[in-house]
KEKE-3310 file (N, C-alpha, C; in steps of 0.2 Angstrom, whole numbers, plus 5000, padded with zeros to 4 digits):
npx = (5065:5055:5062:5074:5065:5061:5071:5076:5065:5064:5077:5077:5065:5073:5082:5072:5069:5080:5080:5071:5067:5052:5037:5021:5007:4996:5002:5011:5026:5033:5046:5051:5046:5052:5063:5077:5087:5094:5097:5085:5075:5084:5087:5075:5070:5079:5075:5063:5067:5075:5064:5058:5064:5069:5057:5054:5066:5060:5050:5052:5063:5055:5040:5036:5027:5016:5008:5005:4991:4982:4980:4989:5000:4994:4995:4998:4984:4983:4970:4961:4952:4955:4941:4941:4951:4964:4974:4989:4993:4994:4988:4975:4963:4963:4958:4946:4940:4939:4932:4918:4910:4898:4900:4913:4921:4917:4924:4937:4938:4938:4946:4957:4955:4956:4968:4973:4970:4975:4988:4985:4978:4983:4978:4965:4969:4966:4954:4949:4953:4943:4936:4948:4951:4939:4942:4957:4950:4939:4949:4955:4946:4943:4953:4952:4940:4942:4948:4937:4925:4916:4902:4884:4886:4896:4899:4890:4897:4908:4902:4897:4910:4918:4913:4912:4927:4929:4922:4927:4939:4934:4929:4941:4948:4938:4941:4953:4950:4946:4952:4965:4959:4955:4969:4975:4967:4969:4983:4981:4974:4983:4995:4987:4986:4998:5002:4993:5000:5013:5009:5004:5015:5022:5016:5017:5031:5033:5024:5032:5044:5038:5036:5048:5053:5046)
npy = (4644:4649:4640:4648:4661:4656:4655:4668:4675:4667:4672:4685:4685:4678:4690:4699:4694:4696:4710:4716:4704:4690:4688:4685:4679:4690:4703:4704:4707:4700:4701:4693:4680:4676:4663:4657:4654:4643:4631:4626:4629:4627:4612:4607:4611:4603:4589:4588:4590:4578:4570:4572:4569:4555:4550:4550:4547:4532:4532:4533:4525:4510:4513:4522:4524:4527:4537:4541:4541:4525:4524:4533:4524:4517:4515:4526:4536:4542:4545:4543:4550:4550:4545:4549:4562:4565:4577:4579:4572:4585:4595:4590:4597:4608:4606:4599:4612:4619:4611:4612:4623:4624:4634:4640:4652:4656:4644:4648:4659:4654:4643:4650:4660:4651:4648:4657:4661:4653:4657:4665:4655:4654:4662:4656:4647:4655:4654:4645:4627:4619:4626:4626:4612:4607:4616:4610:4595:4594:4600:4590:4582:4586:4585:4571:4570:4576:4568:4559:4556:4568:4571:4563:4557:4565:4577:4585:4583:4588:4601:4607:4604:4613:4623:4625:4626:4638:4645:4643:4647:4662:4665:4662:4676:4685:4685:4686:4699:4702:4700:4707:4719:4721:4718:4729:4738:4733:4737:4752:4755:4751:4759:4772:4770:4771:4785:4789:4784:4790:4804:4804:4802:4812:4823:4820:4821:4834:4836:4834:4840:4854:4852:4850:4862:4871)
npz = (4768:4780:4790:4792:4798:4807:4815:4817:4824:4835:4840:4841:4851:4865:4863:4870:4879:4886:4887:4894:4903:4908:4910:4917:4910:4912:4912:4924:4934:4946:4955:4965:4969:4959:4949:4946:4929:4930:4940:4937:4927:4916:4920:4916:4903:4896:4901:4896:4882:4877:4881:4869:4861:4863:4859:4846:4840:4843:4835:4823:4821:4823:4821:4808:4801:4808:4810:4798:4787:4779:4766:4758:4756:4743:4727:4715:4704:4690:4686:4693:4705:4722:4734:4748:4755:4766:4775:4782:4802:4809:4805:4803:4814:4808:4797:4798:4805:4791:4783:4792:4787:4774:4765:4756:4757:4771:4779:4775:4781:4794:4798:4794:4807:4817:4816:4819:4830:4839:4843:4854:4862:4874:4885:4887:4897:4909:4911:4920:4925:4920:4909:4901:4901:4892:4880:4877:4876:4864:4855:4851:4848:4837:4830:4828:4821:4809:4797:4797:4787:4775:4780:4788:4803:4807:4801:4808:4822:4821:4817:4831:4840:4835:4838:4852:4851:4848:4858:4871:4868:4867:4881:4887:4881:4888:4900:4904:4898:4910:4922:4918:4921:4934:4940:4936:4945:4956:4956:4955:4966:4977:4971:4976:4991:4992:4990:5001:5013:5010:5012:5025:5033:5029:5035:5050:5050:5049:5060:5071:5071:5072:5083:5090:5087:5093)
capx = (5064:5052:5066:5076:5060:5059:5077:5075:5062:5067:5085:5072:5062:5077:5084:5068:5069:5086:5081:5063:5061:5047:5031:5013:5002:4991:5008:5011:5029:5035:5056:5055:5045:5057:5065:5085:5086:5099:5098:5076:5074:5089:5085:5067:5070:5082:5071:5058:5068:5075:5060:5055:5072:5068:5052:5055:5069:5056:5046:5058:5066:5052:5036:5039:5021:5012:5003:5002:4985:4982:4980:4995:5004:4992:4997:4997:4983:4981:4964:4956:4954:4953:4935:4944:4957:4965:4980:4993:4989:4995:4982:4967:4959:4961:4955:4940:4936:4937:4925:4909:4904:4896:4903:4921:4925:4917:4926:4943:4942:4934:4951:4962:4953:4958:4977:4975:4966:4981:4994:4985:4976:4986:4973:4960:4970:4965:4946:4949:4953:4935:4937:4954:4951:4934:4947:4960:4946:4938:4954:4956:4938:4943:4959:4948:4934:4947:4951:4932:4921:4913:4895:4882:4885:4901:4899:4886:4898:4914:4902:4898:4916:4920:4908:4914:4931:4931:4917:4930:4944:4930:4926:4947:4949:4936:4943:4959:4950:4942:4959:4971:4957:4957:4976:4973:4962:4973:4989:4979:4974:4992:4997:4984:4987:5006:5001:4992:5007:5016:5007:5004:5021:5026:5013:5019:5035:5031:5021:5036:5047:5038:5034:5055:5055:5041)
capy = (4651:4648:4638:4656:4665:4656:4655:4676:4675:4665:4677:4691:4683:4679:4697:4705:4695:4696:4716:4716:4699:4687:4691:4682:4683:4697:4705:4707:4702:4698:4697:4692:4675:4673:4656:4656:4650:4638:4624:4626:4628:4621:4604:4606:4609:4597:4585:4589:4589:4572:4565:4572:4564:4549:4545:4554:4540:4527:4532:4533:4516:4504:4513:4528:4529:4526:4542:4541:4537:4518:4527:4533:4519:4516:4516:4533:4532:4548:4545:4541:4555:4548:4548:4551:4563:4567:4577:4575:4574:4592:4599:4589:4601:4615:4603:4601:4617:4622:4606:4612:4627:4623:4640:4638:4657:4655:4640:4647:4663:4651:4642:4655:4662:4646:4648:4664:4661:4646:4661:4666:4652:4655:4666:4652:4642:4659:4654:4639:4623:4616:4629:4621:4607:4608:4618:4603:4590:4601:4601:4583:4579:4590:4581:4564:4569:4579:4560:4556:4557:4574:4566:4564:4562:4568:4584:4588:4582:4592:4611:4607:4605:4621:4631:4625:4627:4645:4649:4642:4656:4671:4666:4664:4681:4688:4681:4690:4705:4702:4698:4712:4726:4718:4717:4738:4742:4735:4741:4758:4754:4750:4769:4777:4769:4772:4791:4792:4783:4796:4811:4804:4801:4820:4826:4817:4823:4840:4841:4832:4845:4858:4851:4852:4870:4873)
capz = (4770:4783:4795:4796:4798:4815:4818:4818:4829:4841:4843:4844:4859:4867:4864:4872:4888:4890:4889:4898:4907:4906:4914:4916:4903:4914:4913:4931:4936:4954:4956:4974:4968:4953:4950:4940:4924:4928:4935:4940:4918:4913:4918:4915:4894:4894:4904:4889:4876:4879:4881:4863:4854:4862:4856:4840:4840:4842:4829:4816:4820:4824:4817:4804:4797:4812:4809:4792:4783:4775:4758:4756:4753:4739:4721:4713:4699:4688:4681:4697:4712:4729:4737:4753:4754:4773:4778:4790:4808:4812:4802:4805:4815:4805:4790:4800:4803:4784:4782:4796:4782:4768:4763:4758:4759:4778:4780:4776:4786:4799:4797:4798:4811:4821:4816:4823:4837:4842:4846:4860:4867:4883:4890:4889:4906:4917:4915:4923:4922:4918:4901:4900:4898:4887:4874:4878:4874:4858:4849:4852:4843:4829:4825:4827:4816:4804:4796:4794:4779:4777:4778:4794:4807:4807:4801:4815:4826:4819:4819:4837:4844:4832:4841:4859:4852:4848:4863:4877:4867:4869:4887:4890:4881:4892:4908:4903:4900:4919:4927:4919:4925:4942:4941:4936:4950:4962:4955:4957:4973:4980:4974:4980:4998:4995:4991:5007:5017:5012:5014:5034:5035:5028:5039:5055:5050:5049:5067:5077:5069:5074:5091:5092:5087:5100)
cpx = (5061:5057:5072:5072:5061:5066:5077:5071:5064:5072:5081:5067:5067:5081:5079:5068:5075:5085:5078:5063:5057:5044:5026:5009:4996:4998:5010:5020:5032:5043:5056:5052:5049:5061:5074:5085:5089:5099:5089:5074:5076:5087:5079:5064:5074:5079:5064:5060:5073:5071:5058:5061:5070:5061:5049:5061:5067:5053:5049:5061:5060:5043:5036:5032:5015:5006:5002:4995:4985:4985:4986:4999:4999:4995:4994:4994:4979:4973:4958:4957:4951:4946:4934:4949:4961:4970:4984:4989:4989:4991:4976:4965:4956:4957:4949:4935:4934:4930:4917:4908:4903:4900:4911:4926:4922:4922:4934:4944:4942:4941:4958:4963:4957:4966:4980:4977:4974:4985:4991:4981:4978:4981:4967:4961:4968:4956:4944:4952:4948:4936:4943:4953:4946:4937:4948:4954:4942:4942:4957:4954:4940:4948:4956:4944:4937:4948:4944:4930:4917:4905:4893:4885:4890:4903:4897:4890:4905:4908:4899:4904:4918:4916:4910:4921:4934:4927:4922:4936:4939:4928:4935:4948:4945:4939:4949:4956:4949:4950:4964:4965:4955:4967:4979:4974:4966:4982:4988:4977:4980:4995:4994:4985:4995:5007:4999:4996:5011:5014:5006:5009:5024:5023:5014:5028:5037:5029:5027:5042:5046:5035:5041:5056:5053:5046)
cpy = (4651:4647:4645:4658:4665:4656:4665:4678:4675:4671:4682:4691:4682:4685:4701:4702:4696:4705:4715:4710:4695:4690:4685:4683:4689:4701:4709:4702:4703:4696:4694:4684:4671:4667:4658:4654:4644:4636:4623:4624:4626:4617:4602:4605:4604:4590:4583:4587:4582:4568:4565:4567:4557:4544:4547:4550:4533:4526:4532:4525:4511:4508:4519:4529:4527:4532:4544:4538:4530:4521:4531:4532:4514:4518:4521:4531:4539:4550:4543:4545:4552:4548:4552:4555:4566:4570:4576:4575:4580:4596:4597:4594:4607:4612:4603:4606:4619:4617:4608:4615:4623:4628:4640:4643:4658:4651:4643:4652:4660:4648:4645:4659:4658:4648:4653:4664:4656:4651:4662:4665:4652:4658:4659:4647:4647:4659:4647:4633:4617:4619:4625:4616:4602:4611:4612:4597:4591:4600:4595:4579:4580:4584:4572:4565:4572:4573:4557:4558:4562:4572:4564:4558:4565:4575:4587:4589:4588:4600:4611:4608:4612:4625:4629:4626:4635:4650:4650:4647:4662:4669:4667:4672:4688:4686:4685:4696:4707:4705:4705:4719:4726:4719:4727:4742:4742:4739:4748:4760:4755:4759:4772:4775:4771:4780:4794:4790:4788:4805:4811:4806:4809:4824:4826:4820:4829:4842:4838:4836:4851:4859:4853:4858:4875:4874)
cpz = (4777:4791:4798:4798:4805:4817:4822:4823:4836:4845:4845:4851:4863:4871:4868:4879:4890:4892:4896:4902:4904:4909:4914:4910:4904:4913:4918:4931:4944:4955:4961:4973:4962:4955:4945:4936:4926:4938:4936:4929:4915:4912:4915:4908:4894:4894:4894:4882:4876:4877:4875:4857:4855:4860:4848:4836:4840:4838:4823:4816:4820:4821:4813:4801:4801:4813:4803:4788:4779:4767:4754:4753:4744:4732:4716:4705:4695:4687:4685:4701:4718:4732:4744:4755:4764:4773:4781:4795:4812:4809:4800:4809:4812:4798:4793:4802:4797:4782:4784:4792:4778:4764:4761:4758:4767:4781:4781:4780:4793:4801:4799:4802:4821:4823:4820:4829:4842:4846:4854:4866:4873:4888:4892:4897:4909:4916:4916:4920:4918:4908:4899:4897:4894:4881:4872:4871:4864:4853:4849:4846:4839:4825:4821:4819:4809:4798:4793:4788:4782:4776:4787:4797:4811:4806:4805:4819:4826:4820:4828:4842:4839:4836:4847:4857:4853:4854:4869:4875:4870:4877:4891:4888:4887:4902:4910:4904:4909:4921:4926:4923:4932:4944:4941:4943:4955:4962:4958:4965:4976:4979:4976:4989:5001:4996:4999:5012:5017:5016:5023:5036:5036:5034:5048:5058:5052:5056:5071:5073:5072:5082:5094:5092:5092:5108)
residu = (UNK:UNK:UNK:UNK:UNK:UNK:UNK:UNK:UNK:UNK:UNK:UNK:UNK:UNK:UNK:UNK:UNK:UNK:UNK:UNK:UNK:UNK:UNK:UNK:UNK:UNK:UNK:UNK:UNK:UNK:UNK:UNK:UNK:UNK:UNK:UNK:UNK:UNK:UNK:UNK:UNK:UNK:UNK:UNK:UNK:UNK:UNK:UNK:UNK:UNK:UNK:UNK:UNK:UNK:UNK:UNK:UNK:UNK:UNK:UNK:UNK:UNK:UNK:UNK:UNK:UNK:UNK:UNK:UNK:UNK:UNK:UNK:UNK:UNK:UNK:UNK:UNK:UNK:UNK:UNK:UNK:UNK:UNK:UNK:UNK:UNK:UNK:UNK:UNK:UNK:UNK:UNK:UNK:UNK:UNK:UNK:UNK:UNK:UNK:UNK:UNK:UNK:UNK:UNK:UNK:UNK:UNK:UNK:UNK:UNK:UNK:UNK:UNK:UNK:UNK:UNK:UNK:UNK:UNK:UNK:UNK:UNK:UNK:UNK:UNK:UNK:UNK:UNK:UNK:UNK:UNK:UNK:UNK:UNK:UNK:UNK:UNK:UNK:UNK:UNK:UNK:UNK:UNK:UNK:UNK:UNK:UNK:UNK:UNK:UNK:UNK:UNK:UNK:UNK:UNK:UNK:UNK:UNK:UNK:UNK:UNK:UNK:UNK:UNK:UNK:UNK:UNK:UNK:UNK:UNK:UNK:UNK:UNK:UNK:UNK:UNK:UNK:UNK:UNK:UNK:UNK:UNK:UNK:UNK:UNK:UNK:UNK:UNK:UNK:UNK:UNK:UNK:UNK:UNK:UNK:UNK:UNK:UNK:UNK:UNK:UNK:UNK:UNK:UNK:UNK:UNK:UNK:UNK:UNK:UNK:UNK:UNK:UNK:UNK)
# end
């Protein structure tokens, strides 16, 4: 179900830039610096998505459980529960966060707060690259420690990067706010100085009109 969900999506992203455009994520946009999609994007997914078949090609032929846990290949043993249990690698992080509470209703909105927070990590690149790449590094650690034993000093070290992870989102959110009400002001600026452009112009207009009547 889920594989249409995104199919429908996607056609509906699609549809709204083919209405509207893209834009920046302040949403300011510039046609006179616009690029074509074709051949500037074109080649640049292709390029991409290439590079992902072919090492997605490589991982399937010569190592297929390269990122799977030792333990898995362990013999299924009803009467015994694992001491250790890890998910995949695409949800260690998030398994890490539910891990740093003690709390495990903290823990899961803590979690889903994360999932949340994922959609509109974009804003965090406009408060630098220094936050950038403290996020980047952050959600790095988490995946790392995601895998270890819930036990010191592991855990210390997984609610530390939780707490730089979600800090460097609230200093990108704020950076966003910064930037669009700068992006406002001068908006607002610019009509006010177009307002007065014209009114000089009208007014200029009006005395060399009546200089000719004269």
């Amino acid at each position: 179900m889920l594989p249409f969900v995104l199919v429908i999506l996607v056609l509906l992203h699609f549809a709204a830039l083919h209405d509207s455009g893209s834009s920046t994520p302040l949403g300011y946009t510039v046609r006179a610096d616009a690029l074509t999609m074709y051949p500037y994007h074109i080649v640049k997914d292709i390029f991409g998505i290439l590079g992902m078949v072919i090492l997605f090609i490589f991982l399937i032929s010569y190592d297929p459980e390269v990122f799977s846990h030792p333990d898995n290949n362990m013999m299924a043993n009803t009467l015994v529960t694992p001491t250790h249990i890890v998910p995949e690698w695409y949800f260690l992080p998030y398994y890490a966060v539910l891990r740093s509470f003690p709390d495990k209703t903290t823990g899961v909105i803590a979690m889903a707060l994360t999932v949340l927070l994922s959609l509109v990590s974009s804003s965090v690149g406009l408060a630098g690259p220094a936050i950038c790449a403290i996020h980047f590094g952050a959600s790095s650690f988490l995946s790392i420690l995601g895998q270890e034993p819930a036990e010191s000093p592991y855990l210390q070290a997984t609610q530390g990067f939780v707490a730089i992870y979600f800090l460097t989102i609230l200093i990108g959110g704020l950076a966003e706010l910064y930037f669009s009400e700068q992006l406002l002001r001068n908006e607002m600026l610019k009509d006010k100085n177009k307002i007065k452009n014209e009114a000089f112009i009208r007014k200029e207009v009006l005395k060399e009109r009546n200089y000719l009547l004269s």
